[in-house]
N, CA, C, O and CB atoms as a CASP TS submission, in Angstrom:
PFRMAT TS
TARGET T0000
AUTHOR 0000-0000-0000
METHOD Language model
MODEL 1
PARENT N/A
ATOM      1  N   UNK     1     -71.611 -31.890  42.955  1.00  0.00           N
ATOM      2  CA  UNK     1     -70.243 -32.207  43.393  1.00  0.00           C
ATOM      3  C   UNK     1     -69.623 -33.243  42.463  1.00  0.00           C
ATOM      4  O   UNK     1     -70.318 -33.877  41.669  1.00  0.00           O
ATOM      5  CB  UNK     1     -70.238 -32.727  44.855  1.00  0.00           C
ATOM      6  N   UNK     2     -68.309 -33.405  42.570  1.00  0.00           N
ATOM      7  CA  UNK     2     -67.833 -33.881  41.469  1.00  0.00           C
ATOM      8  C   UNK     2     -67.336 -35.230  42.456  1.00  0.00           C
ATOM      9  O   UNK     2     -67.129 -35.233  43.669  1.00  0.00           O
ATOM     10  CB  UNK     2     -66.693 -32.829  40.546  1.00  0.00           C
ATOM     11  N   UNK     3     -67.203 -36.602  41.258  1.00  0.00           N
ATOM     12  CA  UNK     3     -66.831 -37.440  42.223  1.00  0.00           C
ATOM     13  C   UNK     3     -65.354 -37.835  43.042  1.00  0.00           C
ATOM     14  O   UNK     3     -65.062 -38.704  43.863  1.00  0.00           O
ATOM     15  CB  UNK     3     -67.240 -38.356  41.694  1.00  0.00           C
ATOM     16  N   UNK     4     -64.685 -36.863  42.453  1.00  0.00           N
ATOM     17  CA  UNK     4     -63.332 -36.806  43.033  1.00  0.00           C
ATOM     18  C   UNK     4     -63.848 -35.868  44.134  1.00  0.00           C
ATOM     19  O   UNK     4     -63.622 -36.445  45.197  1.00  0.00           O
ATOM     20  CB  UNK     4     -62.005 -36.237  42.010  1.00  0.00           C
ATOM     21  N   UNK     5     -64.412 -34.738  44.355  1.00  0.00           N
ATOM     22  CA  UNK     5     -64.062 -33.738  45.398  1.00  0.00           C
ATOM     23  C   UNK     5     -65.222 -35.175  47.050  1.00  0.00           C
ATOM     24  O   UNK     5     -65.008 -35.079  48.259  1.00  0.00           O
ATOM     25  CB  UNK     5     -65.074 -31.351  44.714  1.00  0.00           C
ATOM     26  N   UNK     6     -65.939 -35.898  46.597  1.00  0.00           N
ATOM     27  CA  UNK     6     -66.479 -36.525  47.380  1.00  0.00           C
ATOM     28  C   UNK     6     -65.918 -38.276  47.876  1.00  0.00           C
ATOM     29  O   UNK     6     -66.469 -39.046  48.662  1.00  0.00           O
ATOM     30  CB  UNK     6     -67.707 -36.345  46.801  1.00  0.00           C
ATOM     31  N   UNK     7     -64.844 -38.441  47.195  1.00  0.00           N
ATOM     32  CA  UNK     7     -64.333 -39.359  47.562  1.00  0.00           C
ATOM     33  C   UNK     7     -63.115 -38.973  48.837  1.00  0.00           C
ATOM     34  O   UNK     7     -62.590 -37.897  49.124  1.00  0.00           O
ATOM     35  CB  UNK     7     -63.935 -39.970  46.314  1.00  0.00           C
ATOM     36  N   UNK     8     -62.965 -40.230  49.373  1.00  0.00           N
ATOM     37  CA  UNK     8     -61.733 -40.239  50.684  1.00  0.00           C
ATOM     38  C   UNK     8     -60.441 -39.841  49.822  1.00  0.00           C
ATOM     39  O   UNK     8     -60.373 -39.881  48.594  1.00  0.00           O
ATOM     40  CB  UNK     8     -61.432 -42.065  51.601  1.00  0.00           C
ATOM     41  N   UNK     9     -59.360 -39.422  50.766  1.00  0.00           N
ATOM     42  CA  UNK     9     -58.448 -38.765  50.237  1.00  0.00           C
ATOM     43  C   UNK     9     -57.926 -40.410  50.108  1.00  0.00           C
ATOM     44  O   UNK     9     -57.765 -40.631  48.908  1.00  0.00           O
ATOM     45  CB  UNK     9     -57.656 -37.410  51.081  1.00  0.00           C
ATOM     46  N   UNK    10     -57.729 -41.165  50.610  1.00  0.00           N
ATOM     47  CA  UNK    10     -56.845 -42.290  50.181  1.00  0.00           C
ATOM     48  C   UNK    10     -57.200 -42.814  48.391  1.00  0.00           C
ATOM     49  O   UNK    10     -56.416 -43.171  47.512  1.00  0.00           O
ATOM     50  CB  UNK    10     -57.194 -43.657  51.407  1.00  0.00           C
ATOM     51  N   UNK    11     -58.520 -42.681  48.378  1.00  0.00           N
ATOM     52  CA  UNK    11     -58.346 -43.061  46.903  1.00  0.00           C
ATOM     53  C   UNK    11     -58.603 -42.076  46.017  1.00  0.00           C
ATOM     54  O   UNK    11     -59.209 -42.318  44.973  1.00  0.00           O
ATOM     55  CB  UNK    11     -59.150 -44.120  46.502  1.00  0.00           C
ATOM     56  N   UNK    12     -58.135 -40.763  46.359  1.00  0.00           N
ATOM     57  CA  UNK    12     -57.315 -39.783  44.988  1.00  0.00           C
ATOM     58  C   UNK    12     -56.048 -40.187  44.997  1.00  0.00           C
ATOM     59  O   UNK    12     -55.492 -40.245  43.901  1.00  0.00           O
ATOM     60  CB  UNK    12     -57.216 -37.992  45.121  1.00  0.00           C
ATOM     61  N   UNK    13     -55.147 -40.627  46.421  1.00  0.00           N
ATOM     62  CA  UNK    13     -53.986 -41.052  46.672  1.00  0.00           C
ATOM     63  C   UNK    13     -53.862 -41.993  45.880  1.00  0.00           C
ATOM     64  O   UNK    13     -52.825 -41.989  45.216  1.00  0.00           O
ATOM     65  CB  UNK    13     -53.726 -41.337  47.848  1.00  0.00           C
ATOM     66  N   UNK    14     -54.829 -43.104  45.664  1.00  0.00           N
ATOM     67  CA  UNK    14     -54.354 -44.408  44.839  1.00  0.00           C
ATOM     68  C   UNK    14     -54.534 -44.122  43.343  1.00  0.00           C
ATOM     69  O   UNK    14     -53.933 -44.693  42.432  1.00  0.00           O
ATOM     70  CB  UNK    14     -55.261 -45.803  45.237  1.00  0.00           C
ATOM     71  N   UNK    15     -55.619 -42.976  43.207  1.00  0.00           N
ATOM     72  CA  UNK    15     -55.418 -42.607  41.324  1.00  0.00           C
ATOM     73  C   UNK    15     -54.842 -42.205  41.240  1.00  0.00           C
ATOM     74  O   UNK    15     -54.200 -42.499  40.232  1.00  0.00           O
ATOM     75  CB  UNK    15     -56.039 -41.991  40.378  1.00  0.00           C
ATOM     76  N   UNK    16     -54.148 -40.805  42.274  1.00  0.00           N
ATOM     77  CA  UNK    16     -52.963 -40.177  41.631  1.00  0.00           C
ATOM     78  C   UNK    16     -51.427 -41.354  41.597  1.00  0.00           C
ATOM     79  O   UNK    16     -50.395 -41.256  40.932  1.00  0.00           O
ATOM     80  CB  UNK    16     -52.667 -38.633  42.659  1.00  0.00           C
ATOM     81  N   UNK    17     -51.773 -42.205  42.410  1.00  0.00           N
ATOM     82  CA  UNK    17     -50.161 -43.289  42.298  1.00  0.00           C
ATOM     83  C   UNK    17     -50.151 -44.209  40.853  1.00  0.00           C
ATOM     84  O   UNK    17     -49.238 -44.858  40.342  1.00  0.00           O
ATOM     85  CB  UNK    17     -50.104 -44.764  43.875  1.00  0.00           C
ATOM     86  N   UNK    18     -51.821 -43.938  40.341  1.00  0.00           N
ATOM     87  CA  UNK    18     -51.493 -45.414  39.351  1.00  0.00           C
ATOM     88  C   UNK    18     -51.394 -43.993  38.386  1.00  0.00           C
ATOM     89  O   UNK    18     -50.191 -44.095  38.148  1.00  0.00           O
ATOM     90  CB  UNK    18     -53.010 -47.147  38.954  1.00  0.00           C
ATOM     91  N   UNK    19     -51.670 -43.146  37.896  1.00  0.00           N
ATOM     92  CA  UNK    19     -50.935 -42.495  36.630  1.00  0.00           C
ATOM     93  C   UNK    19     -49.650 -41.601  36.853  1.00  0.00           C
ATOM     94  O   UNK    19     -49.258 -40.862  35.949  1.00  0.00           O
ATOM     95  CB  UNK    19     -51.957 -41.564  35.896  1.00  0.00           C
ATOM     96  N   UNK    20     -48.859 -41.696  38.330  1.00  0.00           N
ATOM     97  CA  UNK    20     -47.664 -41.419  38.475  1.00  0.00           C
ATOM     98  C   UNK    20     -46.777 -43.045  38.068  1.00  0.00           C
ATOM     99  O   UNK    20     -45.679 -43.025  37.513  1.00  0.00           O
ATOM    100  CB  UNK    20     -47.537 -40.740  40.053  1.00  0.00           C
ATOM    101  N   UNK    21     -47.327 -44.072  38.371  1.00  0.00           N
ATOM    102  CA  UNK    21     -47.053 -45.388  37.654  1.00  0.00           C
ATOM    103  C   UNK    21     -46.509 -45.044  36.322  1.00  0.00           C
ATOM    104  O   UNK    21     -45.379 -44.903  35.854  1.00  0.00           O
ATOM    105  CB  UNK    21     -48.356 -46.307  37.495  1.00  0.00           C
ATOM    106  N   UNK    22     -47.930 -44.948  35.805  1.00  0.00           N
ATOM    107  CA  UNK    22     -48.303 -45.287  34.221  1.00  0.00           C
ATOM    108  C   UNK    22     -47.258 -44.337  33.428  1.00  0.00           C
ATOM    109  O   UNK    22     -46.462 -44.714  32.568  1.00  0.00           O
ATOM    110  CB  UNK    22     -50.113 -44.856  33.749  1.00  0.00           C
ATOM    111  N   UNK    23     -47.463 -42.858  33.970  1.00  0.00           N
ATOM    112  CA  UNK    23     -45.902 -42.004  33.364  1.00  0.00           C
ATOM    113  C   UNK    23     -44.659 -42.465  33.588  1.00  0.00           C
ATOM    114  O   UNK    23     -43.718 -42.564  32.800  1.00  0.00           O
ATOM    115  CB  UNK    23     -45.636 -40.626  33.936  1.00  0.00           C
ATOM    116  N   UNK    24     -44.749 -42.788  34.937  1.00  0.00           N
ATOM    117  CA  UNK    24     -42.964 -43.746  34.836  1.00  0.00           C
ATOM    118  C   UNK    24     -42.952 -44.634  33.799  1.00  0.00           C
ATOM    119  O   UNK    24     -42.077 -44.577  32.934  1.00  0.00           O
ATOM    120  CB  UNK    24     -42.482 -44.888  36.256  1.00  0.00           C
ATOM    121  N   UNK    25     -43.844 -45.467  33.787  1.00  0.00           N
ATOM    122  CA  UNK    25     -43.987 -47.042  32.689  1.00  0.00           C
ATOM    123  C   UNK    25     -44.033 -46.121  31.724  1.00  0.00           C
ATOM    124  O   UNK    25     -42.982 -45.586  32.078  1.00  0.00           O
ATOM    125  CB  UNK    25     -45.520 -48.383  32.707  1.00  0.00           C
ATOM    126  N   UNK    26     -44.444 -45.324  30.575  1.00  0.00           N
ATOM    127  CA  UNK    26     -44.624 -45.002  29.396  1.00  0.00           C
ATOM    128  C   UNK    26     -42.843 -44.128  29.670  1.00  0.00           C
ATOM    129  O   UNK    26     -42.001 -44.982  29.393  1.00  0.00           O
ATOM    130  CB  UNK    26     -46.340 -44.097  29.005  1.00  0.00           C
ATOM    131  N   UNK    27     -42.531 -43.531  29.860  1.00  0.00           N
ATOM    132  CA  UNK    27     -41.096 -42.904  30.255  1.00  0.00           C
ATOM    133  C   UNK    27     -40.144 -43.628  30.407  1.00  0.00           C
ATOM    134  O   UNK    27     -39.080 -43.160  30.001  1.00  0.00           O
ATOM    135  CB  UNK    27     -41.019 -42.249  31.351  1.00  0.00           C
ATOM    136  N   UNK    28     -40.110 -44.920  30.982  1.00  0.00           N
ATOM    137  CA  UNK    28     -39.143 -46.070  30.892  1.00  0.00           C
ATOM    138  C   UNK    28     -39.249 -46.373  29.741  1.00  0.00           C
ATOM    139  O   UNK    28     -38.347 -45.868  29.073  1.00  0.00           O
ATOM    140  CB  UNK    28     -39.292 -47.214  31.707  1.00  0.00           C
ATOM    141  N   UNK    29     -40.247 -47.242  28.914  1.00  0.00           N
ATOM    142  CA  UNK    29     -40.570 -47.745  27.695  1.00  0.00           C
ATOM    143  C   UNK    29     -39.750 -46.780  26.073  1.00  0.00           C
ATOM    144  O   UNK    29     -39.322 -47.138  24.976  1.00  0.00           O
ATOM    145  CB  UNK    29     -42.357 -47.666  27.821  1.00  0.00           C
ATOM    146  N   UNK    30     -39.878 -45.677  26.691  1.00  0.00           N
ATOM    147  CA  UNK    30     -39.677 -44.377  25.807  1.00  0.00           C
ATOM    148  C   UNK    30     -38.411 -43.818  25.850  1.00  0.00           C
ATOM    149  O   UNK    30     -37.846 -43.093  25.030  1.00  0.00           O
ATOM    150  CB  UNK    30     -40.568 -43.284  26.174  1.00  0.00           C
ATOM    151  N   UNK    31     -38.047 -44.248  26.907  1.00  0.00           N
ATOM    152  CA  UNK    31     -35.821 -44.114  27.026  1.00  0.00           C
ATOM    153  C   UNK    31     -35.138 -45.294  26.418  1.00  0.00           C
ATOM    154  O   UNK    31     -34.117 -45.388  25.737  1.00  0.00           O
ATOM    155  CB  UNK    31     -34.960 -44.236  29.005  1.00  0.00           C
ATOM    156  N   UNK    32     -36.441 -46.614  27.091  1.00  0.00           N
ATOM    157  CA  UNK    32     -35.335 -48.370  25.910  1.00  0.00           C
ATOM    158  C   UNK    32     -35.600 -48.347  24.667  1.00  0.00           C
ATOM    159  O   UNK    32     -34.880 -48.959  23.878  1.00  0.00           O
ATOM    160  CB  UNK    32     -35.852 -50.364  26.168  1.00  0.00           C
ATOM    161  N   UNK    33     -36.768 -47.583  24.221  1.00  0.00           N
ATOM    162  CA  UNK    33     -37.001 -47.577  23.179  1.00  0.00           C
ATOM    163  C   UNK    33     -36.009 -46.630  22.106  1.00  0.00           C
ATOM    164  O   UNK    33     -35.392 -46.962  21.094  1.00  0.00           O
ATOM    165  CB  UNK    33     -38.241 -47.339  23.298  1.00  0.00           C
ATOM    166  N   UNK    34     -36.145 -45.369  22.772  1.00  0.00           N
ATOM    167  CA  UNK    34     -34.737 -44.436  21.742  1.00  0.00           C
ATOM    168  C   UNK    34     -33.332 -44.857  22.040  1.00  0.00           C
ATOM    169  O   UNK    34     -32.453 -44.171  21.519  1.00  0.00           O
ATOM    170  CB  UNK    34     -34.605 -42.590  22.105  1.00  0.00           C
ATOM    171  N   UNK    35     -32.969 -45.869  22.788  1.00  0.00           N
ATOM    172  CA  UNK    35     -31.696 -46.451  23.398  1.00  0.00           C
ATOM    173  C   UNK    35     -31.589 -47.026  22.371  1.00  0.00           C
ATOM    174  O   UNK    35     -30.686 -46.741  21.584  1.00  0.00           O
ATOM    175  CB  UNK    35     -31.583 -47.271  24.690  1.00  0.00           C
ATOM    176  N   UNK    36     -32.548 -48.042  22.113  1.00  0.00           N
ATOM    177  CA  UNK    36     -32.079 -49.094  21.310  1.00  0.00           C
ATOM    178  C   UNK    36     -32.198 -48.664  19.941  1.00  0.00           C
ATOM    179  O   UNK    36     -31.743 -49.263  18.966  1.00  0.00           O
ATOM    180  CB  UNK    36     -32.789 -50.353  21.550  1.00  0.00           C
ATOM    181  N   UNK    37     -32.953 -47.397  19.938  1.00  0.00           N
ATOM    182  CA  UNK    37     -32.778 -47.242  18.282  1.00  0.00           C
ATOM    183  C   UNK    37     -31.608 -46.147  18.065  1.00  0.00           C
ATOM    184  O   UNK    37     -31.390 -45.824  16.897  1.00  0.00           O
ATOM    185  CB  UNK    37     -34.349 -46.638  17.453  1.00  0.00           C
ATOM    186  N   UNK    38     -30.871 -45.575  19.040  1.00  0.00           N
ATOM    187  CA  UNK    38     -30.044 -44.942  18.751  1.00  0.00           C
ATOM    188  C   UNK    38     -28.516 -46.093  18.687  1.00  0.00           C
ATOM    189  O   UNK    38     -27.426 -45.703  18.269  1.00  0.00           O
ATOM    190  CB  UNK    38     -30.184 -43.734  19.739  1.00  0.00           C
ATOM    191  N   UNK    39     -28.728 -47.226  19.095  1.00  0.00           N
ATOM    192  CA  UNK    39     -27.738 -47.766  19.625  1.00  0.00           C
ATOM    193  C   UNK    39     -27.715 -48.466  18.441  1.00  0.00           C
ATOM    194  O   UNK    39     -26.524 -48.719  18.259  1.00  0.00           O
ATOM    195  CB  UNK    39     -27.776 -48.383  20.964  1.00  0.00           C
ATOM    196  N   UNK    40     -28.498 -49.022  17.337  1.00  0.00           N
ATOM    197  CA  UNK    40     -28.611 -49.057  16.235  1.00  0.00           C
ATOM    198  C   UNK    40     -28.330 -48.414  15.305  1.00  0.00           C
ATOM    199  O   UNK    40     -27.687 -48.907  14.378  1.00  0.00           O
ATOM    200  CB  UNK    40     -29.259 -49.184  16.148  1.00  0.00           C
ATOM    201  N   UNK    41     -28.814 -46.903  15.305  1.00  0.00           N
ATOM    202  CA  UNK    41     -28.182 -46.279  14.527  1.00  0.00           C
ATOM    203  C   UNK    41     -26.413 -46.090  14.623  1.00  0.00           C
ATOM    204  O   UNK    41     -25.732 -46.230  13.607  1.00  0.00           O
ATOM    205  CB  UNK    41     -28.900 -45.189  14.606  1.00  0.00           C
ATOM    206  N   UNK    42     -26.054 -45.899  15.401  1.00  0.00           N
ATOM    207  CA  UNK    42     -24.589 -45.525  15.966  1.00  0.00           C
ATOM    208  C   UNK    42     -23.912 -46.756  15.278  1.00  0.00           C
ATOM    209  O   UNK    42     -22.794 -46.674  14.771  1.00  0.00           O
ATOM    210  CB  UNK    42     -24.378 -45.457  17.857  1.00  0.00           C
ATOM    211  N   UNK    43     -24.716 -47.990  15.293  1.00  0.00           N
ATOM    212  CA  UNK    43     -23.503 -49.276  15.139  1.00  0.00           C
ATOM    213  C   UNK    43     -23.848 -49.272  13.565  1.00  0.00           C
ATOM    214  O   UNK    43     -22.911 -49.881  13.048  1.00  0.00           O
ATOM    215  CB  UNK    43     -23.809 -51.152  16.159  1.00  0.00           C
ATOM    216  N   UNK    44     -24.809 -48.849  12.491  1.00  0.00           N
ATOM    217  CA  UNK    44     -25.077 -48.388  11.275  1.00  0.00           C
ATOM    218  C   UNK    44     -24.337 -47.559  10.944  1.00  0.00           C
ATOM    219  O   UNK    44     -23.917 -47.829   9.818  1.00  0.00           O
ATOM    220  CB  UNK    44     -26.128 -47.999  11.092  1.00  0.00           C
ATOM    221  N   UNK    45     -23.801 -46.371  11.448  1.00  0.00           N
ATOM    222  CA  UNK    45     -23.166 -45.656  11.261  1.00  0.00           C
ATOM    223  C   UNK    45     -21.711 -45.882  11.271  1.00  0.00           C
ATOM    224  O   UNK    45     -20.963 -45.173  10.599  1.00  0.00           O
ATOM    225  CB  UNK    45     -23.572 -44.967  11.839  1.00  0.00           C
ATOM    226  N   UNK    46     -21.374 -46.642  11.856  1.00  0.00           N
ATOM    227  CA  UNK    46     -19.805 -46.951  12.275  1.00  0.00           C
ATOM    228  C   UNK    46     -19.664 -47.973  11.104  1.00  0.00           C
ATOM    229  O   UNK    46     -18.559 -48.269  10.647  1.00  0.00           O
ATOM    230  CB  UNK    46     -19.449 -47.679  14.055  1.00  0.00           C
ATOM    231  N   UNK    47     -20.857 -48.509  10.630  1.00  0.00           N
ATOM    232  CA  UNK    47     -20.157 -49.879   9.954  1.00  0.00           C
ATOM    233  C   UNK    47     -20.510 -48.836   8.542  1.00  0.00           C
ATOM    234  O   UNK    47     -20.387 -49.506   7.516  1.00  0.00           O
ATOM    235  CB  UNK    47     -21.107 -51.936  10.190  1.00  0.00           C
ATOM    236  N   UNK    48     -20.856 -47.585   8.292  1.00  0.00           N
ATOM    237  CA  UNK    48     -20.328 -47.437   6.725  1.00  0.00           C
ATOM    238  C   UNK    48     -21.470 -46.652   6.451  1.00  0.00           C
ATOM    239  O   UNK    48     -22.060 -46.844   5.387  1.00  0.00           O
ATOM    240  CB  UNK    48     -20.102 -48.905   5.643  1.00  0.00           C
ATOM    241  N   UNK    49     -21.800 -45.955   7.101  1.00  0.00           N
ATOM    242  CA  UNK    49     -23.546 -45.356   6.891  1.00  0.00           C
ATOM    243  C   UNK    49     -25.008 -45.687   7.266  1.00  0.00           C
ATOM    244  O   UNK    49     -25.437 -46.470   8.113  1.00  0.00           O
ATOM    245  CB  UNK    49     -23.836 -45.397   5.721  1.00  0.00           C
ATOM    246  N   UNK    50     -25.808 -44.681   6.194  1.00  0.00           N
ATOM    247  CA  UNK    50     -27.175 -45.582   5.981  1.00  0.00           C
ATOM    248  C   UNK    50     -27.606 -46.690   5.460  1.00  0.00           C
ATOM    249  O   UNK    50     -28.556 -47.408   5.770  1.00  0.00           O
ATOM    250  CB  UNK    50     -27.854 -45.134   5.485  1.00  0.00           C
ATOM    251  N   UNK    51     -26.600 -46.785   4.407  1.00  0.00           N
ATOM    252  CA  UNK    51     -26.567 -48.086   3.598  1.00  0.00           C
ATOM    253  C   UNK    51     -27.000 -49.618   4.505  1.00  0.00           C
ATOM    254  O   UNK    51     -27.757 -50.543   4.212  1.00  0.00           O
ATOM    255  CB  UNK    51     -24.905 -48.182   3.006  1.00  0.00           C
ATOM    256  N   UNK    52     -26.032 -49.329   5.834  1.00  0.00           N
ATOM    257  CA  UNK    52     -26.236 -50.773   6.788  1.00  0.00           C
ATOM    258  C   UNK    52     -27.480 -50.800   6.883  1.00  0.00           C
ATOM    259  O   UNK    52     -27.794 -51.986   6.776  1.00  0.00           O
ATOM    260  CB  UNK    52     -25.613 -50.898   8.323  1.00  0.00           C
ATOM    261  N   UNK    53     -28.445 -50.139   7.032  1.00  0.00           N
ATOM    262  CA  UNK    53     -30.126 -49.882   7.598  1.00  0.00           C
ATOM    263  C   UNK    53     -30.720 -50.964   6.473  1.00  0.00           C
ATOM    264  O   UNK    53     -30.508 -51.022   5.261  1.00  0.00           O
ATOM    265  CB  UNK    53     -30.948 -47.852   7.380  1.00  0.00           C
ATOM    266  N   UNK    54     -31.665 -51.918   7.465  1.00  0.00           N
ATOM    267  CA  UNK    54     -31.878 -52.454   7.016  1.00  0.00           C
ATOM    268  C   UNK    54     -33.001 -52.227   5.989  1.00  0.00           C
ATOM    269  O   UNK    54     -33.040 -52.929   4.978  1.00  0.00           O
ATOM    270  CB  UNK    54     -31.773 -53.048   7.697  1.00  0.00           C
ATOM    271  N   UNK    55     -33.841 -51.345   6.199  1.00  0.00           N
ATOM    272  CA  UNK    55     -35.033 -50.687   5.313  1.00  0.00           C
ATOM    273  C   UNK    55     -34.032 -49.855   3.956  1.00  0.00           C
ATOM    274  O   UNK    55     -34.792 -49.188   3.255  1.00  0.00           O
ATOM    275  CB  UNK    55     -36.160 -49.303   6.505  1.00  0.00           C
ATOM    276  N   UNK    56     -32.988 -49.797   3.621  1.00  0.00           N
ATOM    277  CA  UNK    56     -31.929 -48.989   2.750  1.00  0.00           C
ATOM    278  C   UNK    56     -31.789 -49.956   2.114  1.00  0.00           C
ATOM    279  O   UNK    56     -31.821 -49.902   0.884  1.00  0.00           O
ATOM    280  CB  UNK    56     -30.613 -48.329   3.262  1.00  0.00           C
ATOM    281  N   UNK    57     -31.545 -51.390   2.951  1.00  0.00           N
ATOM    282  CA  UNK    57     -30.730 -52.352   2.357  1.00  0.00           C
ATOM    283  C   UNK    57     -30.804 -52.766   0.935  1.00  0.00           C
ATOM    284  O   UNK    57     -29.962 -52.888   0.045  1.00  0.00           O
ATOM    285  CB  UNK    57     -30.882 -53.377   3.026  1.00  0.00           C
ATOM    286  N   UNK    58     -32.707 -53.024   1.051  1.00  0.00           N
ATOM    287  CA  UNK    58     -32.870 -53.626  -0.609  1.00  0.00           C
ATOM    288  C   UNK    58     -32.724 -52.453  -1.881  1.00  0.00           C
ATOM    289  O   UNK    58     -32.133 -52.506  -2.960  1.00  0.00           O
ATOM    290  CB  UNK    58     -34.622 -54.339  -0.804  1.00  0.00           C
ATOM    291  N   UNK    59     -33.519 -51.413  -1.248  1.00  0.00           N
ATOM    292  CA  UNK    59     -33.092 -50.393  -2.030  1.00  0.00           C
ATOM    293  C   UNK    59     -31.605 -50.243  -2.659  1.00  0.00           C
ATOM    294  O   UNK    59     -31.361 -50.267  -3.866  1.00  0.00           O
ATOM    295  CB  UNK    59     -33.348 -49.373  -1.288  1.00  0.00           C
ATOM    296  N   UNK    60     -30.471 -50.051  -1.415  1.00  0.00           N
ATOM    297  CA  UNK    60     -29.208 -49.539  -2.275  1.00  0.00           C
ATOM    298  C   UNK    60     -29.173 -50.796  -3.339  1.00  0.00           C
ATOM    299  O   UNK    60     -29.226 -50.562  -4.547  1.00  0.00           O
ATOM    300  CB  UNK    60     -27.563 -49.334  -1.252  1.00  0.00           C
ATOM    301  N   UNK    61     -29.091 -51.976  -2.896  1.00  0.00           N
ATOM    302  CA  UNK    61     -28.749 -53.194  -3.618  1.00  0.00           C
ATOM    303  C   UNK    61     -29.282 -53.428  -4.967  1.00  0.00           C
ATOM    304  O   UNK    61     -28.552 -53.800  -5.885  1.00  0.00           O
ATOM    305  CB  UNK    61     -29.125 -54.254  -2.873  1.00  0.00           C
ATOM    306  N   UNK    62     -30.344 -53.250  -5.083  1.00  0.00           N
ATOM    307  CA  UNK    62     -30.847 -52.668  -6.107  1.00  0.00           C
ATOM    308  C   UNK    62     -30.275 -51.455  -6.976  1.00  0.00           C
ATOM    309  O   UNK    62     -29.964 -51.713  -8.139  1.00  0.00           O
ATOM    310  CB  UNK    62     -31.870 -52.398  -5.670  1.00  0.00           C
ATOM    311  N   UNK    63     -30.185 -50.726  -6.710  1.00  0.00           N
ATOM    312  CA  UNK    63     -29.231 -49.457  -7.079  1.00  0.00           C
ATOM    313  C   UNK    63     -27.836 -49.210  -7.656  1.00  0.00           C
ATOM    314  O   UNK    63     -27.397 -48.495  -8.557  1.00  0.00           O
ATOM    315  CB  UNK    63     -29.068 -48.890  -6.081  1.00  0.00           C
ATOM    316  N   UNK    64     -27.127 -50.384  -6.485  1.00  0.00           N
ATOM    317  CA  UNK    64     -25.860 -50.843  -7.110  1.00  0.00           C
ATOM    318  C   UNK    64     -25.555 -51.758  -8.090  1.00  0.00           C
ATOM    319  O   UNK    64     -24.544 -51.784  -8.793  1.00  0.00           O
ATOM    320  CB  UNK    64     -25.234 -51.222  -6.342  1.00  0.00           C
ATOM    321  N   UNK    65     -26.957 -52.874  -8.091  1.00  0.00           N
ATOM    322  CA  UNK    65     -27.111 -53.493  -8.838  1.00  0.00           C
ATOM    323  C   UNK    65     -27.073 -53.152 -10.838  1.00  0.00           C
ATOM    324  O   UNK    65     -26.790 -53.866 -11.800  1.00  0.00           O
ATOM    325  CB  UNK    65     -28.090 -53.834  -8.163  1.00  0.00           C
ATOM    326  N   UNK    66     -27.538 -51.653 -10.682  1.00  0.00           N
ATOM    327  CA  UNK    66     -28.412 -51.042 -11.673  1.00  0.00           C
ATOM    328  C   UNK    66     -27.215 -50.156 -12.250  1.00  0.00           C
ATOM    329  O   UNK    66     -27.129 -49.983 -13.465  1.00  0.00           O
ATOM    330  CB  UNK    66     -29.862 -50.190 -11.046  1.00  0.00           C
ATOM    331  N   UNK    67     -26.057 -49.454 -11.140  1.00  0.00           N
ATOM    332  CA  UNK    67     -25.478 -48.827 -11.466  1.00  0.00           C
ATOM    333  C   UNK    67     -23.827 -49.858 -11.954  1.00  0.00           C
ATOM    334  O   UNK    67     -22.888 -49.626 -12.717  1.00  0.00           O
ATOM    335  CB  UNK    67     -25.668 -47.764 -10.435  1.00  0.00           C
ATOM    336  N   UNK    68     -24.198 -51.042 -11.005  1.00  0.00           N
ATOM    337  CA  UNK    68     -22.800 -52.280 -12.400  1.00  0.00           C
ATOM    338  C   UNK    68     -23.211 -52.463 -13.318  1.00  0.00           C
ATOM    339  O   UNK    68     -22.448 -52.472 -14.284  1.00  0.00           O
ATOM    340  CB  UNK    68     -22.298 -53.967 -12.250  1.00  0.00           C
ATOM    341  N   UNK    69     -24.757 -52.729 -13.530  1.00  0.00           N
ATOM    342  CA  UNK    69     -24.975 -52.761 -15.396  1.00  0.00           C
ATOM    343  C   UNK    69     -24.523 -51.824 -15.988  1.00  0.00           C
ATOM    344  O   UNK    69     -23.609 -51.928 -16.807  1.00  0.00           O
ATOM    345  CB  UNK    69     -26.375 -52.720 -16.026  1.00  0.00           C
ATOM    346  N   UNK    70     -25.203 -50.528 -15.607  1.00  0.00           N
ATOM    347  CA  UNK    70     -24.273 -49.228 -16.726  1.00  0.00           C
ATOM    348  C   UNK    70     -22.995 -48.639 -17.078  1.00  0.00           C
ATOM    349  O   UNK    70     -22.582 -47.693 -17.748  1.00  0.00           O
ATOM    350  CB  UNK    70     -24.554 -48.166 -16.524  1.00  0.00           C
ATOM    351  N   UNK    71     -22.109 -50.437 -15.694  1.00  0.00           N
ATOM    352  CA  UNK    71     -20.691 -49.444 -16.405  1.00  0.00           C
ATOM    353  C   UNK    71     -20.482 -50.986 -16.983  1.00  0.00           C
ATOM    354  O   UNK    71     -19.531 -51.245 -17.720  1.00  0.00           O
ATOM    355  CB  UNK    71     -19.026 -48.439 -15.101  1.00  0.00           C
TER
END
């Protein structure tokens, strides 16, 4: 027998509540998380592109840097 089919129903009740928990908690975490990175992107976008991104940043700067020397 397996030890779930021999335990009291109250505590399958309490395992099944803590990983109906744990999916809410990872599912909350996982909506603020694309919130805030969409809400980032959107305000990147409004201010002029990818360029605003901060991982772009040194790159373009560099770039523009490279492309005022050659004129």
């Amino acid at each position: 027998m397996s030890p779930e089919a021999s335990a009291p129903p109250a505590d399958n009740l309490m395992r099944k509540s803590h990983v109906i928990n744990n999916l809410i908690l990872i599912v909350m975490v996982t909506i603020s998380f694309l919130a805030v990175w969409v809400r980032l992107v959107w305000a990147a976008c409004l201010r002029g592109g990818r360029r605003t991104w901060a991982f772009h940043r040194t790159q373009n700067t560099q770039q523009q840097q490279h492309q005022d020397t050659q004129r």
